[in-house]
SEDO-956159 format. One record per residue: residue in one letter; x, z, y of N, C-alpha, C, CB in turn. Coordinates in nm, 3 decimals, padded with zeros to 5 digits. Glycine has a CB too. Example, Ala and Ser with C-alpha at 12.3 -4.5 7.8 and 13.67 -1.06 7.14 Angstrom:
<r residu="A" n_px="01.319" n_pz="00.780" n_py="-00.569" ca_px="01.230" ca_pz="00.780" ca_py="-00.450" c_px="01.320" c_pz="00.780" c_py="-00.330" cb_px="01.131" cb_pz="00.905" cb_py="-00.447"/>
<r residu="S" n_px="01.285" n_pz="00.708" n_py="-00.225" ca_px="01.367" ca_pz="00.714" ca_py="-00.106" c_px="01.290" c_pz="00.787" c_py="00.003" cb_px="01.408" cb_pz="00.572" cb_py="-00.060"/>
END
This chain:
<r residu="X" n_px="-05.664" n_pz="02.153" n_py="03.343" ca_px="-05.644" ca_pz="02.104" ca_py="03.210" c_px="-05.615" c_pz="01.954" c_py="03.214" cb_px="-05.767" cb_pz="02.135" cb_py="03.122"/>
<r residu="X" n_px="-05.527" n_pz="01.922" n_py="03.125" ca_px="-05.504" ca_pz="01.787" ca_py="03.167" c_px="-05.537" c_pz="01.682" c_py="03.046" cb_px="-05.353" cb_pz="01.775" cb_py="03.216"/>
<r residu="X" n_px="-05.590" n_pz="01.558" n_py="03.040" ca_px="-05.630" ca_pz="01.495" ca_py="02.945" c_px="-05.573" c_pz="01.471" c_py="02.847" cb_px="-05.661" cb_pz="01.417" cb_py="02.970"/>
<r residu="X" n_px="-05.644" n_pz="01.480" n_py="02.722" ca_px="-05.525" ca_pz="01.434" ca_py="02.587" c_px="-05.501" c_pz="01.270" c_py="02.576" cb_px="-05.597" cb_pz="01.484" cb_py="02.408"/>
<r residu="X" n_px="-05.408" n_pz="01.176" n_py="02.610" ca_px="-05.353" ca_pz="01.062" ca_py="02.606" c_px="-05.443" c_pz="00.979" c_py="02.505" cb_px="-05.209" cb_pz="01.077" cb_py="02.573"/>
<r residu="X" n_px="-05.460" n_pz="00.870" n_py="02.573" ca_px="-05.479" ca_pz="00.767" ca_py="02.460" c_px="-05.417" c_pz="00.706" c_py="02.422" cb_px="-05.542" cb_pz="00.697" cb_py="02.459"/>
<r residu="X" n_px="-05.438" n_pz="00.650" n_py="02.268" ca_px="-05.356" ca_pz="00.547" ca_py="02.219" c_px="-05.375" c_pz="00.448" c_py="02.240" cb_px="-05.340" cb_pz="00.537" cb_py="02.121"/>
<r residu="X" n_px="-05.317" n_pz="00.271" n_py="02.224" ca_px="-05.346" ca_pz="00.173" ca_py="02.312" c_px="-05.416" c_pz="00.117" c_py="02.182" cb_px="-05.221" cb_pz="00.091" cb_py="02.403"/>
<r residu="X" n_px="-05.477" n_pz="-00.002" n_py="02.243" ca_px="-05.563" ca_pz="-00.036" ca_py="02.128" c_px="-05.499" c_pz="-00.076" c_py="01.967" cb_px="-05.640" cb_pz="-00.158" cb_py="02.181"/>
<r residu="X" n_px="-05.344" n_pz="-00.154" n_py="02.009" ca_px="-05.297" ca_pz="-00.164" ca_py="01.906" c_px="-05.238" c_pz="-00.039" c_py="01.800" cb_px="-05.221" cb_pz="-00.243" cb_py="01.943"/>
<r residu="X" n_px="-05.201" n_pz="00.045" n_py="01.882" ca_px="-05.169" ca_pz="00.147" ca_py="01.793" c_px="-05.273" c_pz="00.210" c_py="01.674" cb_px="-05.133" cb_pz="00.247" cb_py="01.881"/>
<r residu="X" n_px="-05.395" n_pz="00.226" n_py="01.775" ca_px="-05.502" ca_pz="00.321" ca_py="01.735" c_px="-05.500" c_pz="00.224" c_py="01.592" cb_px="-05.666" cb_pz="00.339" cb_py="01.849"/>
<r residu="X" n_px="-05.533" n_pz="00.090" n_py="01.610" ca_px="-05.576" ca_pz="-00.009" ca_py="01.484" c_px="-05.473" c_pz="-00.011" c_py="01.411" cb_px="-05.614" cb_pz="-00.159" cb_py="01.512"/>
<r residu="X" n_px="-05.339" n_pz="-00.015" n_py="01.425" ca_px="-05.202" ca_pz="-00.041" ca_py="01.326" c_px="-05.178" c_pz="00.076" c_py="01.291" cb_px="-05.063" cb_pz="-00.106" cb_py="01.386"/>
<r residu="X" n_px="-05.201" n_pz="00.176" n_py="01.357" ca_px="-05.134" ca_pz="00.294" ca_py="01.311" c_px="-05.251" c_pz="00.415" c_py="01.285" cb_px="-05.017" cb_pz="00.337" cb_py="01.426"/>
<r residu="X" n_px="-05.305" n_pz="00.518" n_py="01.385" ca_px="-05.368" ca_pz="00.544" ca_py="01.328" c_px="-05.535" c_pz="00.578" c_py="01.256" cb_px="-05.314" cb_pz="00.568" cb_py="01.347"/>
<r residu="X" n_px="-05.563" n_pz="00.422" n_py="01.227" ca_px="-05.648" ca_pz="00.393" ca_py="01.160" c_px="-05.614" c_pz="00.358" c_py="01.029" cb_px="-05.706" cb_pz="00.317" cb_py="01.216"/>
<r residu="X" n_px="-05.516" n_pz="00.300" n_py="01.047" ca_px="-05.489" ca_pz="00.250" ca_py="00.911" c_px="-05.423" c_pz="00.366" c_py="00.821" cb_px="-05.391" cb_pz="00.120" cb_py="00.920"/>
<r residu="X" n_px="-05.368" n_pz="00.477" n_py="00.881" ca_px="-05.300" ca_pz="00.561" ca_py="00.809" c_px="-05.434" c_pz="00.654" c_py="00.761" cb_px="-05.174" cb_pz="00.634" cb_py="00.896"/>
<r residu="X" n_px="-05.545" n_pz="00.685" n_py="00.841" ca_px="-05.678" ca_pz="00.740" ca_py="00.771" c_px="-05.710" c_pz="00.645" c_py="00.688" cb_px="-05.802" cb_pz="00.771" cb_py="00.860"/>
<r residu="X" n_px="-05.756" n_pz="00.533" n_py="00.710" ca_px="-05.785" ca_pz="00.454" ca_py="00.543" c_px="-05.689" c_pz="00.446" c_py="00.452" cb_px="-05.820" cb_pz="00.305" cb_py="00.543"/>
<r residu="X" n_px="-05.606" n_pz="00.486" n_py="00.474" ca_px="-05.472" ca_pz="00.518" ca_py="00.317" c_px="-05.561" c_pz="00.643" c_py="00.293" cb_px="-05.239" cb_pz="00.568" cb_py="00.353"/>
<r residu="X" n_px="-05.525" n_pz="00.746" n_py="00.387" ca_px="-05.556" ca_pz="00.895" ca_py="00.324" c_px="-05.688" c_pz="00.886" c_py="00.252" cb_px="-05.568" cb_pz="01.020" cb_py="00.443"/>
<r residu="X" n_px="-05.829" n_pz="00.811" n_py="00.337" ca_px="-05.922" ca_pz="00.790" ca_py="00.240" c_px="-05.956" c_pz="00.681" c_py="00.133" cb_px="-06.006" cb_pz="00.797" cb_py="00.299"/>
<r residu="X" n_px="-05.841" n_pz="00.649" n_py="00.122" ca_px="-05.821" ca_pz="00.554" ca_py="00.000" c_px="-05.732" c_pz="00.622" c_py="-00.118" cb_px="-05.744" cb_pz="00.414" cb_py="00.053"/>
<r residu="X" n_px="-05.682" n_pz="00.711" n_py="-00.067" ca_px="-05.607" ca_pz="00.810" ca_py="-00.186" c_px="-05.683" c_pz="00.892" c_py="-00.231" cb_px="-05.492" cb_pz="00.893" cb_py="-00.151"/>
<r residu="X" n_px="-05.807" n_pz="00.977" n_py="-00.157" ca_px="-05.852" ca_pz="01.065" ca_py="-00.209" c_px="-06.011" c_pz="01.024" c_py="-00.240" cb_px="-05.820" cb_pz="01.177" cb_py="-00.130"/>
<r residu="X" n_px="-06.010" n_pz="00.928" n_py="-00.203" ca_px="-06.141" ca_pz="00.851" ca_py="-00.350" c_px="-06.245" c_pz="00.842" c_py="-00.179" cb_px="-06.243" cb_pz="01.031" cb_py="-00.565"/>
<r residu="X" n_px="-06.238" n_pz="00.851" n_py="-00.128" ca_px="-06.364" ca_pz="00.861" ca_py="-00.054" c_px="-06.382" c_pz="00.749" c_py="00.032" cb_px="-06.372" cb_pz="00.982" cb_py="00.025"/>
<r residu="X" n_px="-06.564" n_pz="00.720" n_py="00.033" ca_px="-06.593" ca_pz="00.585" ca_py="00.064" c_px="-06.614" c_pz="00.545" c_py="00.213" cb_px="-06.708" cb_pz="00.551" cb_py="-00.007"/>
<r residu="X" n_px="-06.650" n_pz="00.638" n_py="00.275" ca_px="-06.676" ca_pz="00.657" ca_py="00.488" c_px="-06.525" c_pz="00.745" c_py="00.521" cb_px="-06.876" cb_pz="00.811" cb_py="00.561"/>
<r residu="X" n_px="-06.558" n_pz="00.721" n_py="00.647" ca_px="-06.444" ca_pz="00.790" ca_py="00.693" c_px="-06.527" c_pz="00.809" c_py="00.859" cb_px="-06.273" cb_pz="00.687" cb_py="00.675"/>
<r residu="X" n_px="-06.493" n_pz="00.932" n_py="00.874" ca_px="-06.576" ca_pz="00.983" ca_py="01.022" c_px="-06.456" c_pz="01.068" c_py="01.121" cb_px="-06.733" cb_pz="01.118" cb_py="00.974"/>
<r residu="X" n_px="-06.478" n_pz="01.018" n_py="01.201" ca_px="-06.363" ca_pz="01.001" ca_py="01.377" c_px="-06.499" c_pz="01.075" c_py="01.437" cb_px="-06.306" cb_pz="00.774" cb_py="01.480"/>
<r residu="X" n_px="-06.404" n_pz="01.176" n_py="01.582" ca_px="-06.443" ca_pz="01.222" ca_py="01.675" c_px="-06.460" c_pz="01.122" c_py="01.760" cb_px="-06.379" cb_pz="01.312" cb_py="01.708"/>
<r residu="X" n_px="-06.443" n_pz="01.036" n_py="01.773" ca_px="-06.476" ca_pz="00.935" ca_py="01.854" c_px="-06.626" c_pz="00.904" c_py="01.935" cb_px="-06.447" cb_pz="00.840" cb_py="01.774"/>
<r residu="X" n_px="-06.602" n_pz="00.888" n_py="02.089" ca_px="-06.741" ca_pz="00.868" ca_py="02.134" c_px="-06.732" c_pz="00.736" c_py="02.146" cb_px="-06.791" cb_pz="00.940" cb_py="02.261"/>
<r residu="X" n_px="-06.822" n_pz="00.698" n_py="02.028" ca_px="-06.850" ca_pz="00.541" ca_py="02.039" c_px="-06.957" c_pz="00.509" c_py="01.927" cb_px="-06.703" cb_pz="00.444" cb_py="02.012"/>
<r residu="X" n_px="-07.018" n_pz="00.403" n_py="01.913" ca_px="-07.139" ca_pz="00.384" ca_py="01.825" c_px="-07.150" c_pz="00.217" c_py="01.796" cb_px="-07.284" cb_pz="00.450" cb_py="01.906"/>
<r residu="X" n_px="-07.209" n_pz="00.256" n_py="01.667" ca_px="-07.196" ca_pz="00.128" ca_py="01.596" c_px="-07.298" c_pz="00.015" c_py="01.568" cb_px="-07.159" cb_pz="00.161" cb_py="01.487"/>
<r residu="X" n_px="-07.303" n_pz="-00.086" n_py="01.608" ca_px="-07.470" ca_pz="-00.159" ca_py="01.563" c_px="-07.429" c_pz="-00.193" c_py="01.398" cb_px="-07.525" cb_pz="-00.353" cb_py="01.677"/>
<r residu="X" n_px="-07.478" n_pz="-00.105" n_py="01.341" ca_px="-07.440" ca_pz="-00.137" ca_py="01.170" c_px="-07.553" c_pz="-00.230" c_py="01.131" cb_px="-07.444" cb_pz="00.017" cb_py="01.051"/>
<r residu="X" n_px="-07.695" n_pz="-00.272" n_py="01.191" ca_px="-07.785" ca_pz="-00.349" ca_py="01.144" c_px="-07.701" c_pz="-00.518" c_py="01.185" cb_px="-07.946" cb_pz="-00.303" cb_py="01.223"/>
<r residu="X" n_px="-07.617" n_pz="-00.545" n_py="01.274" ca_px="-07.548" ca_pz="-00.670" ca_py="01.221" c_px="-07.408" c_pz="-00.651" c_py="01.158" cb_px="-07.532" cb_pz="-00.768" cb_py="01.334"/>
<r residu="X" n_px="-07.392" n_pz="-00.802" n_py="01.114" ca_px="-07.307" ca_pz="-00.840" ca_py="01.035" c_px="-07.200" c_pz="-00.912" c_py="01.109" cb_px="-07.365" cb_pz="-00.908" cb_py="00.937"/>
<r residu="X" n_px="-07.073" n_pz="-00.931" n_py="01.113" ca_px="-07.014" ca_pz="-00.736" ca_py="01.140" c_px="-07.068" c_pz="-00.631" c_py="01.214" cb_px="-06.884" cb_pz="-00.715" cb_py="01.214"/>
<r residu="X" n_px="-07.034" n_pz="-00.549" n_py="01.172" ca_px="-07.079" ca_pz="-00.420" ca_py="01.267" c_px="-07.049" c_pz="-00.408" c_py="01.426" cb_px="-07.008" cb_pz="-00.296" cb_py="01.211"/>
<r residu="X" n_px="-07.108" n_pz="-00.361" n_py="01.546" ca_px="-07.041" ca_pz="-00.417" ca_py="01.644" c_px="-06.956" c_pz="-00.300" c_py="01.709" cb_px="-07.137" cb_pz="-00.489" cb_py="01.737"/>
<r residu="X" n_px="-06.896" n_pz="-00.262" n_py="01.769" ca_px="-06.853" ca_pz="-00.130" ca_py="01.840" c_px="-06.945" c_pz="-00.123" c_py="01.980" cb_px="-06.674" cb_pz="-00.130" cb_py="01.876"/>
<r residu="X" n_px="-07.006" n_pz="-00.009" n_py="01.997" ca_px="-07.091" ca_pz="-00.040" ca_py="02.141" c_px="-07.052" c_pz="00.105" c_py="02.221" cb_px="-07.297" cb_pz="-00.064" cb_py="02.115"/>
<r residu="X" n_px="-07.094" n_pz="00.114" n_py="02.292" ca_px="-07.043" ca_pz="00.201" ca_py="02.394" c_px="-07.130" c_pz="00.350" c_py="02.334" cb_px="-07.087" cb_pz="00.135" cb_py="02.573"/>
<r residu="X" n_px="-07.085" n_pz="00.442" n_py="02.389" ca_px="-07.124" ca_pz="00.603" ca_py="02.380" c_px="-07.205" c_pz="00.618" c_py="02.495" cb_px="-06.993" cb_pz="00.716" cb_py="02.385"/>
<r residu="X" n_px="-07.322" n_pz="00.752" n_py="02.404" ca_px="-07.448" ca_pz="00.773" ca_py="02.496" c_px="-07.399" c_pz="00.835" c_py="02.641" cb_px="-07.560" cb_pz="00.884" cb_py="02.418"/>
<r residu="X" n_px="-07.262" n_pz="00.900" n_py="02.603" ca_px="-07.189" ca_pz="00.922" ca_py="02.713" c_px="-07.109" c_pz="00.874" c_py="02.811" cb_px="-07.146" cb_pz="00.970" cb_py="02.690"/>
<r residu="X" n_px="-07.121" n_pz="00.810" n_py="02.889" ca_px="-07.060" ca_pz="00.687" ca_py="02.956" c_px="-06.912" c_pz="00.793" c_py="03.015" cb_px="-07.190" cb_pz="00.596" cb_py="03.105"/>
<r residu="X" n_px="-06.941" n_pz="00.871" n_py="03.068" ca_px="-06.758" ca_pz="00.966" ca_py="03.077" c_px="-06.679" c_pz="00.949" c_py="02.978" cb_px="-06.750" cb_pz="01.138" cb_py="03.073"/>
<r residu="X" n_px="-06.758" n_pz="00.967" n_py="02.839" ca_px="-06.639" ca_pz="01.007" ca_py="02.740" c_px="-06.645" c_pz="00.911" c_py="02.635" cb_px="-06.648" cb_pz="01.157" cb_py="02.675"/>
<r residu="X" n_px="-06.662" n_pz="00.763" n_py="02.718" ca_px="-06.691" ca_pz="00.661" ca_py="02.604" c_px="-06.560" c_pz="00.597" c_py="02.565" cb_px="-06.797" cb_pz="00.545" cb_py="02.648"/>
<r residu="X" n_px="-06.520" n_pz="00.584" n_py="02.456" ca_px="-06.385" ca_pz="00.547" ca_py="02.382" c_px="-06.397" c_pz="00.408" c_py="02.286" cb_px="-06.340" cb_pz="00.683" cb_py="02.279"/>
<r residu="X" n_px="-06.490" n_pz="00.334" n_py="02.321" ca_px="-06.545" ca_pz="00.206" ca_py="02.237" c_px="-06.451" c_pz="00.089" c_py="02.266" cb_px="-06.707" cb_pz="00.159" cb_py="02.282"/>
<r residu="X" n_px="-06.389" n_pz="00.102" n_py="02.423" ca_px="-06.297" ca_pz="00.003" ca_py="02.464" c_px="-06.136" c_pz="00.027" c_py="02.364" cb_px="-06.279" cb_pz="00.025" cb_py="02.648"/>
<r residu="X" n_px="-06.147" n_pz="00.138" n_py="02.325" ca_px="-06.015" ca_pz="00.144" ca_py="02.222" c_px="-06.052" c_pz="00.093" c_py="02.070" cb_px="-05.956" cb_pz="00.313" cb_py="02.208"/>
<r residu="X" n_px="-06.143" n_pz="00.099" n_py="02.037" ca_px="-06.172" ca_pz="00.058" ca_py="01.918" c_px="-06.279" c_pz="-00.097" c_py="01.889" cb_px="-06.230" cb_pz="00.188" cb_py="01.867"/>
<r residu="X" n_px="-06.275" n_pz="-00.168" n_py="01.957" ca_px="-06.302" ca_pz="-00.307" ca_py="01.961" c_px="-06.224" c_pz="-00.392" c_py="01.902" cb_px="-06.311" cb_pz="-00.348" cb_py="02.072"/>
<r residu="X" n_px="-06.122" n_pz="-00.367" n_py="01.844" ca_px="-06.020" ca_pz="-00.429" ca_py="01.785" c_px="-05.986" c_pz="-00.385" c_py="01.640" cb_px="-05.912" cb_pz="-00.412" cb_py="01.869"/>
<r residu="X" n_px="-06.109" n_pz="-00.294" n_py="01.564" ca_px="-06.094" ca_pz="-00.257" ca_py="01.403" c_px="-06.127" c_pz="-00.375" c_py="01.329" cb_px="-06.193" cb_pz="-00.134" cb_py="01.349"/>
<r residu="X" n_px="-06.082" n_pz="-00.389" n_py="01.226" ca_px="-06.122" ca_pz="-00.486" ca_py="01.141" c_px="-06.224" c_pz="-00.460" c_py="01.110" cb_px="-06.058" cb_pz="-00.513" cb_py="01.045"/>
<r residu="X" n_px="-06.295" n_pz="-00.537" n_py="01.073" ca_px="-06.478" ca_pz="-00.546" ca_py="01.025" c_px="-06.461" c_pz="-00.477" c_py="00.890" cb_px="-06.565" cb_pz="-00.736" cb_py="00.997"/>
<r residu="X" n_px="-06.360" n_pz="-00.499" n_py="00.800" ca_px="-06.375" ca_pz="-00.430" ca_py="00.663" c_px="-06.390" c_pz="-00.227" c_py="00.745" cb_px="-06.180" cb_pz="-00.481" cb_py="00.530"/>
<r residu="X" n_px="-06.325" n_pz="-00.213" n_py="00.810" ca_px="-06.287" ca_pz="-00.112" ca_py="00.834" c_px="-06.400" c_pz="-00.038" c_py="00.946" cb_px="-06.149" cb_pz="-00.136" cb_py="00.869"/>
<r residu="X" n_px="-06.458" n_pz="-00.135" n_py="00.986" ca_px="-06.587" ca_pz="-00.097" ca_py="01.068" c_px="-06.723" c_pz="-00.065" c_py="00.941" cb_px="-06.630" cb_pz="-00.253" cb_py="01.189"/>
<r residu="X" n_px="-06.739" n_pz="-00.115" n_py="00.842" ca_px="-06.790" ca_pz="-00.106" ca_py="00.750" c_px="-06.811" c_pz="00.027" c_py="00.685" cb_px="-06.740" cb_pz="-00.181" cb_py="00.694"/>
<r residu="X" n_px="-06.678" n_pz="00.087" n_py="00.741" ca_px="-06.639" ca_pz="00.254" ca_py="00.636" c_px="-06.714" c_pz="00.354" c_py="00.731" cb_px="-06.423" cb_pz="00.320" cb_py="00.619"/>
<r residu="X" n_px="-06.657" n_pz="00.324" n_py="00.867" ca_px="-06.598" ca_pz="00.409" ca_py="00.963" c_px="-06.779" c_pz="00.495" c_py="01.033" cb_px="-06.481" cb_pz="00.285" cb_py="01.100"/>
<r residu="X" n_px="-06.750" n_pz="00.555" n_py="01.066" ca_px="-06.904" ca_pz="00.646" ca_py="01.108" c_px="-06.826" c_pz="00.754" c_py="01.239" cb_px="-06.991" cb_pz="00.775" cb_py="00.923"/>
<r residu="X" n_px="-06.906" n_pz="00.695" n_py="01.353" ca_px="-06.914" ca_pz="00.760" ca_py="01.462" c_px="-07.011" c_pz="00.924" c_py="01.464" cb_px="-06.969" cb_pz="00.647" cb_py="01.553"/>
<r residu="X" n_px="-07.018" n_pz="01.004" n_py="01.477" ca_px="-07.104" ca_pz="01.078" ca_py="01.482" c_px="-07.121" c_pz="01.107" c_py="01.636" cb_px="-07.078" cb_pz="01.181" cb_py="01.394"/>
<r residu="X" n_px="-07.024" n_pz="01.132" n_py="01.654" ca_px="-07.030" ca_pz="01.161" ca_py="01.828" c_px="-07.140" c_pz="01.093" c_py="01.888" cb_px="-06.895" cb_pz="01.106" cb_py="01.915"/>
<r residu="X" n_px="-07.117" n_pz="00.945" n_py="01.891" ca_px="-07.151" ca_pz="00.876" ca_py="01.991" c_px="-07.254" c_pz="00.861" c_py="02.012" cb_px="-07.114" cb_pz="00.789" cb_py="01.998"/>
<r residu="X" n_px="-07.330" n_pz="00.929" n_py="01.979" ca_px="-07.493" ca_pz="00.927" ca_py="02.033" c_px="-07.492" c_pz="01.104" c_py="02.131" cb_px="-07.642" cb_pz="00.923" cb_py="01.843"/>
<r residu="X" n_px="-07.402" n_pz="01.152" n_py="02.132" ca_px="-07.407" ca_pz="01.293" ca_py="02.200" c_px="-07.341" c_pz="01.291" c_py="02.331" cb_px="-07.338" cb_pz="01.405" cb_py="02.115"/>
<r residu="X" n_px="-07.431" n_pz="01.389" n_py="02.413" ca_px="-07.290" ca_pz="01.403" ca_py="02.516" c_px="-07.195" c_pz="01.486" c_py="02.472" cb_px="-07.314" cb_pz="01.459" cb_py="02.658"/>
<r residu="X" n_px="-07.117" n_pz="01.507" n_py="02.586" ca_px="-06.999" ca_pz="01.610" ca_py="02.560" c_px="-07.060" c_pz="01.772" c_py="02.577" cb_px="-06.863" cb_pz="01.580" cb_py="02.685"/>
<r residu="X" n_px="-07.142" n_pz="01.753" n_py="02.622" ca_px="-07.244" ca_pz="01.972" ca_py="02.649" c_px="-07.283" c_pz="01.958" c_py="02.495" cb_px="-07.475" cb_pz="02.005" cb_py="02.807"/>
<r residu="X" n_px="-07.368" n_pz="01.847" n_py="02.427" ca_px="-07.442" ca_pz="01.842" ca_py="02.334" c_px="-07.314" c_pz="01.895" c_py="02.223" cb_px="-07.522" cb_pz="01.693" cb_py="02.323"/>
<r residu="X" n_px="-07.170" n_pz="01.829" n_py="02.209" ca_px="-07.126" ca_pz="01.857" ca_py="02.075" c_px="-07.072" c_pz="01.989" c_py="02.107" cb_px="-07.022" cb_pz="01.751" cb_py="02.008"/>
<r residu="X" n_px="-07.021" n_pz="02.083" n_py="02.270" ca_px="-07.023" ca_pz="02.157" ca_py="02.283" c_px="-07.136" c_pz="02.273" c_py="02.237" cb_px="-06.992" cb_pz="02.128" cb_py="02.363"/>
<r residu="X" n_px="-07.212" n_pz="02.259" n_py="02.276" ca_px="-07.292" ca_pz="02.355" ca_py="02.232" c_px="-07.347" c_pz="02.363" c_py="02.060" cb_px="-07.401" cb_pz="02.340" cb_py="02.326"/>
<r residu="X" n_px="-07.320" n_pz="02.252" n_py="01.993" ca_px="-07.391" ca_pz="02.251" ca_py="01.879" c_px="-07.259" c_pz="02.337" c_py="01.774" cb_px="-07.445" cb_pz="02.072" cb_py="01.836"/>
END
């Protein structure tokens, strides 16, 4: 099986991030939640991007570059799981 590609950091932030905060800016809604393994220190100001409980499938180095308004919305769920954990759940 071969890996699904990443996007580079600029894309992910110009493109598609920003095209999910349109979509959740059209349809009224205030968070917005990504498969993403990565996790957030929301107790500072800005929020910080920090690495996933999963160090294999940590994706935090792509998203270090969101705007803080947009770190504000955004909710990791993953990133406190491994990859067996969201498998199996």
């Amino acid at each position: 099986m071969r890996p699904t590609p990443s996007p580079c950091v600029q894309c992910n932030r110009g493109v598609k991030f920003a095209e999910l905060e349109q979509i959740a800016d059209d349809l009224g809604a205030e968070r917005i939640a990504t498969g993403h393994y990565a996790q957030l220190a929301v107790e500072s100001d800005p929020p910080r991007v920090m690495r996933a409980l999963d160090a294999s499938k940590d994706q935090s180095y792509f998203l270090h570059a969101l705007p803080n308004a947009l770190l504000r919305r955004v909710l990791f769920p993953l990133g406190a799981l491994t990859k067996r954990e969201v498998r199996d759940e």
